[in-house]
C-alpha positions in Angstrom: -10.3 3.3 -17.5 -11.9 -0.3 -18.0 -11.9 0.5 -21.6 -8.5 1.0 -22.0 -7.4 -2.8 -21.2 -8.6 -6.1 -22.2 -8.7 -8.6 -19.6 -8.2 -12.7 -20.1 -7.8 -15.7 -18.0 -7.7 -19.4 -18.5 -10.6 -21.5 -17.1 -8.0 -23.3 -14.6 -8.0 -20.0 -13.0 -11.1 -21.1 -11.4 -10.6 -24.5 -9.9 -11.2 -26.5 -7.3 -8.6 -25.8 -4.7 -6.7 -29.4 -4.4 -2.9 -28.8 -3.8 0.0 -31.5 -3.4 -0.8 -31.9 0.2 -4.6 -31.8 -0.2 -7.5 -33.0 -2.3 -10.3 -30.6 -3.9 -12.4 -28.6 -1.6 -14.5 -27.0 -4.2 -16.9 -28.5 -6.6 -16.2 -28.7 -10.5 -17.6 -26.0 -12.9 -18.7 -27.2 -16.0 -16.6 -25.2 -19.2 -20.0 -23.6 -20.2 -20.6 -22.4 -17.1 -17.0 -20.7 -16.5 -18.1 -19.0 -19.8 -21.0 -17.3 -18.5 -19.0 -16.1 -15.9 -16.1 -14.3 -17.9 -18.5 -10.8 -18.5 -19.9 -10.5 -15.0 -16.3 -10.8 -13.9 -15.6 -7.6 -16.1 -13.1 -10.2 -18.5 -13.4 -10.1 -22.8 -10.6 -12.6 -23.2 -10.1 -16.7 -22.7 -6.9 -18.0 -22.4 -6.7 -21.8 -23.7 -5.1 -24.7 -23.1 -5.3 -27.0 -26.4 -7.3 -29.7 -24.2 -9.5 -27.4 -22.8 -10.9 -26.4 -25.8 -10.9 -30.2 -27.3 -10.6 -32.8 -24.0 -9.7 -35.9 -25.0 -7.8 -34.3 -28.3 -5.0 -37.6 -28.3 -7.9 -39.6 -28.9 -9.6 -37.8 -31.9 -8.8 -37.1 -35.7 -8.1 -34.2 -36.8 -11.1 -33.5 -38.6 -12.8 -33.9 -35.1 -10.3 -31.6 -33.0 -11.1 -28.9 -35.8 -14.8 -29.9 -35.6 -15.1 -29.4 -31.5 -12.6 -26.3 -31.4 -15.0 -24.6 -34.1 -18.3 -25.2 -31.8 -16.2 -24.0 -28.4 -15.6 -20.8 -31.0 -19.4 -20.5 -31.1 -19.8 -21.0 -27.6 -17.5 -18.2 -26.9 -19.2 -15.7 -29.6 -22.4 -16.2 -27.7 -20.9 -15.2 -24.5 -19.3 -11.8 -26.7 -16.0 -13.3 -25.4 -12.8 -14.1 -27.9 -9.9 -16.6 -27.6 -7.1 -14.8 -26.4 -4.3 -17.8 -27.2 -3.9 -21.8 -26.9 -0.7 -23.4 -25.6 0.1 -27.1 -26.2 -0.4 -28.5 -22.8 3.0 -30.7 -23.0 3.7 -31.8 -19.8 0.8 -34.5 -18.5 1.1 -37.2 -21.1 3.3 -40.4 -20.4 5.2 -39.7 -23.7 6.6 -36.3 -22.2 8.0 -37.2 -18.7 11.6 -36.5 -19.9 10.7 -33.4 -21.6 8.7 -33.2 -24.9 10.9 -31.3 -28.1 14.1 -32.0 -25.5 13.1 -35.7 -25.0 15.8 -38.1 -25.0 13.0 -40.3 -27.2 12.6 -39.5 -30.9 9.0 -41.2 -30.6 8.5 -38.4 -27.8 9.7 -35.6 -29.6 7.6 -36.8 -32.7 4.6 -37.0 -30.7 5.3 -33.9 -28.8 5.1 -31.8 -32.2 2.3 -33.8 -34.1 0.3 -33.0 -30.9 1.7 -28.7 -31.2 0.5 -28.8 -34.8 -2.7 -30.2 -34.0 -2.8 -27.4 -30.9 -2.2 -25.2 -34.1 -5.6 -26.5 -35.4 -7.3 -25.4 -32.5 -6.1 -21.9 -32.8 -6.7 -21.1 -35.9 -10.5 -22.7 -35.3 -10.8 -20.9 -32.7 -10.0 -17.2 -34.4 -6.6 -16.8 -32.9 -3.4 -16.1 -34.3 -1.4 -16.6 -30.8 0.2 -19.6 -29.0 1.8 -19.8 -25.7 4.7 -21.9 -25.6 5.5 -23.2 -21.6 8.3 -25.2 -22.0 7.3 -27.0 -18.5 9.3 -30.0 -18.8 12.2 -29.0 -20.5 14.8 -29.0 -18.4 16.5 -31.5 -16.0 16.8 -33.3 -12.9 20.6 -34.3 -13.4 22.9 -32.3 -15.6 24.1 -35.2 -17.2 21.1 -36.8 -18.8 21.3 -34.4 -21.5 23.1 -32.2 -24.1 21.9 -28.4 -23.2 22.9 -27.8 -26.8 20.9 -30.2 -28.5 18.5 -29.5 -26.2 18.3 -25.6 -27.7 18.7 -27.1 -30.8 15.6 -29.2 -30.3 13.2 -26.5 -29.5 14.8 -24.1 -32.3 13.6 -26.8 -34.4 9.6 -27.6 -32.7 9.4 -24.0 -32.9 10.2 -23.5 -36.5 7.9 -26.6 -37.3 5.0 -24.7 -36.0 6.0 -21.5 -37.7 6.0 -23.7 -41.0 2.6 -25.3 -40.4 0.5 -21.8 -39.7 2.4 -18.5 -41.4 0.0 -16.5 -39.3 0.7 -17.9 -35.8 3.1 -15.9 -33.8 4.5 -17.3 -30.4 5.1 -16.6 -27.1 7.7 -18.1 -25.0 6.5 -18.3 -21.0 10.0 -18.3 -19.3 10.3 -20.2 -16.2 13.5 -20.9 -14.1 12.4 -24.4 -12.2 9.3 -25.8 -11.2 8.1 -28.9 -12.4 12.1 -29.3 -13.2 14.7 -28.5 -11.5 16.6 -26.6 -14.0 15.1 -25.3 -17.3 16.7 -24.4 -19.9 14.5 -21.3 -20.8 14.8 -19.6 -17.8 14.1 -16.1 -18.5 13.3 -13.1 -20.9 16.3 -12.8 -21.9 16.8 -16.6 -22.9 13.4 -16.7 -24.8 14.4 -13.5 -26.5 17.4 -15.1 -27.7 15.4 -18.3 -28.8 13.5 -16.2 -31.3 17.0 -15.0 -33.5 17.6 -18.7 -33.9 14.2 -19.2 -35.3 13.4 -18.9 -39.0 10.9 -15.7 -38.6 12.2 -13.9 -35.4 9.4 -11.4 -35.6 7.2 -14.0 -35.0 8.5 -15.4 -31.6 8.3 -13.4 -28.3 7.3 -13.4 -25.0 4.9 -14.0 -21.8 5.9 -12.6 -18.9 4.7 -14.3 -15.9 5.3 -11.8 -12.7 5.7 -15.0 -10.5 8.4 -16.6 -12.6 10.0 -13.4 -13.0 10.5 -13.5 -9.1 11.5 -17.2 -9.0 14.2 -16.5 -11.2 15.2 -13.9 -8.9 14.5 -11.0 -11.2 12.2 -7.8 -11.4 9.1 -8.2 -13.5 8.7 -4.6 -14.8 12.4 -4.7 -15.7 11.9 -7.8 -17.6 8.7 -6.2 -19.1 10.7 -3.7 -20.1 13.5 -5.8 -21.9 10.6 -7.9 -24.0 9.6 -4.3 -25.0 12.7 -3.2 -26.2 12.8 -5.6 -28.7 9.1 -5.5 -29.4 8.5 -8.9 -28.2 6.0 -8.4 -25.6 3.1 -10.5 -27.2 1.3 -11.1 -23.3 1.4 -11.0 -19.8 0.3 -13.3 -16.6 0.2 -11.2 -14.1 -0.1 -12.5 -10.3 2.5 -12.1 -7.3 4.4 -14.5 -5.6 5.9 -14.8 -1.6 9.7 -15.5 -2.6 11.6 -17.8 -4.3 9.7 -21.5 -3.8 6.7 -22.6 -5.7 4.8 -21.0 -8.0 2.0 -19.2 -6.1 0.3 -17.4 -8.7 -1.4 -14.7 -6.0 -3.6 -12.0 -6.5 -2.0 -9.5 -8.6 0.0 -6.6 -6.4 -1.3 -9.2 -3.3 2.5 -9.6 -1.8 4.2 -6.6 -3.1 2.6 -3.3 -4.5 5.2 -1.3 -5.2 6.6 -4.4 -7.6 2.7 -4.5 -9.2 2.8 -0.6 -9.3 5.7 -0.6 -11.6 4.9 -3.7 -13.8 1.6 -1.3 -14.7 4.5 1.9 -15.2 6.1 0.2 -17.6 3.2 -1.3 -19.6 1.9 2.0 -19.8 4.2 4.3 -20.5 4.9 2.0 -23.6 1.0 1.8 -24.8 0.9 -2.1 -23.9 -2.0 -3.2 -25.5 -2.7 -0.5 -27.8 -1.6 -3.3 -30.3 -4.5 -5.8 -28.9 -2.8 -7.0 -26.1 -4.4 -8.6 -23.5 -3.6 -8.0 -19.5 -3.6 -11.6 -18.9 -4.3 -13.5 -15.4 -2.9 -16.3 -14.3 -4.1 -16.5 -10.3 -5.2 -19.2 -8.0 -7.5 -18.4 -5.4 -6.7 -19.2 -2.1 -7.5 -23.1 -0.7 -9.9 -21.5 2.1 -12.2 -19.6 -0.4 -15.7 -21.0 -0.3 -17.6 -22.1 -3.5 -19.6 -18.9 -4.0 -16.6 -16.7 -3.6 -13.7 -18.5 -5.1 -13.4 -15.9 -8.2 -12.7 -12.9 -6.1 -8.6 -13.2 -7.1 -10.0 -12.6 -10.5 -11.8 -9.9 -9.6 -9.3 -8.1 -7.3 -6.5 -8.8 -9.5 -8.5 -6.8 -12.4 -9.1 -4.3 -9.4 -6.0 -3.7 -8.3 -4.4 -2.9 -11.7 -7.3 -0.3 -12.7 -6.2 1.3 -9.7 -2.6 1.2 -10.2 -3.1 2.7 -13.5 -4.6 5.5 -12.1 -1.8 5.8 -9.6 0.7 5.8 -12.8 -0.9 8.1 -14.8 -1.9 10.7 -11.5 2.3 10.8 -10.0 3.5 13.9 -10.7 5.9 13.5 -13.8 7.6 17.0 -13.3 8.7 16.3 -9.6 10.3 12.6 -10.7 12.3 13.9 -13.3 13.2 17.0 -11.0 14.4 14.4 -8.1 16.1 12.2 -10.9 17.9 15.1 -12.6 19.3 16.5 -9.1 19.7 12.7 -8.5 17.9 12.9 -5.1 16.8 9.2 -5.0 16.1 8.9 -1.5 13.2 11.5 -2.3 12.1 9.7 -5.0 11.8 6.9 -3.0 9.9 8.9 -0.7 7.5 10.3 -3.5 6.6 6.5 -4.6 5.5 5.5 -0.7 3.4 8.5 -0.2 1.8 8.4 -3.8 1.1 4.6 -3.2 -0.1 5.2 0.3 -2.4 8.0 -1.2 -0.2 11.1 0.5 
């Protein structure tokens, strides 16, 4: 089953525990280190943030960024591991407080897509043709301080400008309805999914489905999976799970709800996610009270939990579901999921 699916997370996946109410309560964990944990944790892939490949990247030429990213490519290669993407991290920088391509500030929006092209740079040094695109801070506080159609119009055009500067790079929108904002304005599949027709190479914009931001937007995750696939533009996932509509939790996958986890994996697949290179991508925090020496077990759990649920989707009796759905017996149905999950 292992071999079946490719696993990835990002190195903030295994952090230090400080909230907004709290400070750290776990010790650092040098890059290098985090590397040498990826295998043991039963991982192939590495999720990037630009800066995490290249800290400090404002600061450096170009010829250095490409210089650094290629020796964290060697670094990985020893480890047998492989970049899975890198997203422009686009919401910590002074320049970006009122949004980066939606900025009200040219010089913002200038510098938010000099520092995309040189998150482009990265990529490609680092052997990957993906980008995730989390449009964090663009959105609003007040409806009024600016034009949602410009706004669209803005990131229509950052994306196109990466899509010009690398032919090869495709990219993934990360829908998310609120959180740092309070409204965004690419809240959901179906919104990134439209982005991409008013790009210049549709085919080569698509989406990352976060379960959590799924649920903050008050939707289903498999049924958004299933959307992205229609129009073959499910390029990732971050899978986690999430205790209602607040903050961002990112729990261990199928943690809060199983049956919702059980039929994110039933729709990935039925529809031979992955078989394309897909990764089943993490994105999970472990819990504040975890001690140092077990703080990765939402990793491994998370990987856990969907193994099993594959074998749970591939082991339900077919015949009897499409019996009880043809004779439209749906309370039976719903019967025949409980005991199946409950091992009956």
């Amino acid at each position: 089953m292992a071999g079946e699916y490719r696993f990835s997370f990002g190195p903030w996946n295994i952090h230090e525990g400080a909230d907004p109410f709290g400070p750290a309560v776990r010790d650092s964990i040098e890059f290098g280190k985090k590397l040498k944990m990826y295998k043991k944790l039963g991982f192939d892939g590495v999720q990037f943030h630009d800066d995490d490949a290249v800290p400090g990247m404002d600061n450096l030429s170009s010829e250095q960024i490409v210089k650094k990213a290629k020796e964290v490519r060697n670094m990985l290669e020893s480890e047998g591991l492989i970049a899975e993407f890198v997203a422009p991290r686009l919401w910590e920088d002074a320049r970006t407080i009122d949004g980066a391509y939606t900025s009200n500030d040219p010089a913002s929006r200038e510098y938010a897509k000099e520092r995309s092209r040189r998150m482009l740079d990265i990529a490609n040094a680092l052997g990957t043709k993906l980008v995730v695109l989390w449009l964090a801070r663009e959105g609003t506080y007040i409806r009024e301080a600016k034009d949602s159609k410009v706004a669209v119009e803005r990131i229509v055009e950052a994306i196109n400008d990466m899509l010009s500067y690398n032919p090869e790079t495709k990219i993934a929108i990360e829908p998310k309805p609120n959180e740092p904002m309070d409204q965004s304005y690419i809240p959901t599949t179906g919104h990134a999914v439209a982005i991409s027709y008013l790009s210049n190479e549709p085919e080569r914009v698509g989406v990352n489905i976060e379960t959590a931001h799924v649920i903050l937007a008050g939707l289903d995750p498999s049924d958004e999976m299933g959307f992205a696939l229609a129009y073959d533009k499910l390029f990732t996932v971050h899978l986690n799970d999430q205790n209602g509509l607040k903050f961002d939790e990112d729990k261990a996958f199928g943690s809060v709800d199983l049956r919702r986890a059980f039929n994110q994996v039933r729709i990935l697949d039925k529809y031979d996610y992955g078989k394309g290179g897909e990764f089943v991508g993490l994105d999970v925090k472990a819990m504040r009270t975890q001690k140092q020496e077990v703080a990765t077990k939402h990793l491994v759990n998370s990987r856990t939990i969907f193994l099993r649920l594959v074998e749970l989707v591939r082991s339900l009796d077919k015949n009897k579901v499409e019996k009880l759905i043809s004779e439209r017996d749906y309370e039976e149905l719903d019967m025949l999921i409980i005991n199946h999950l409950m091992g009956k």
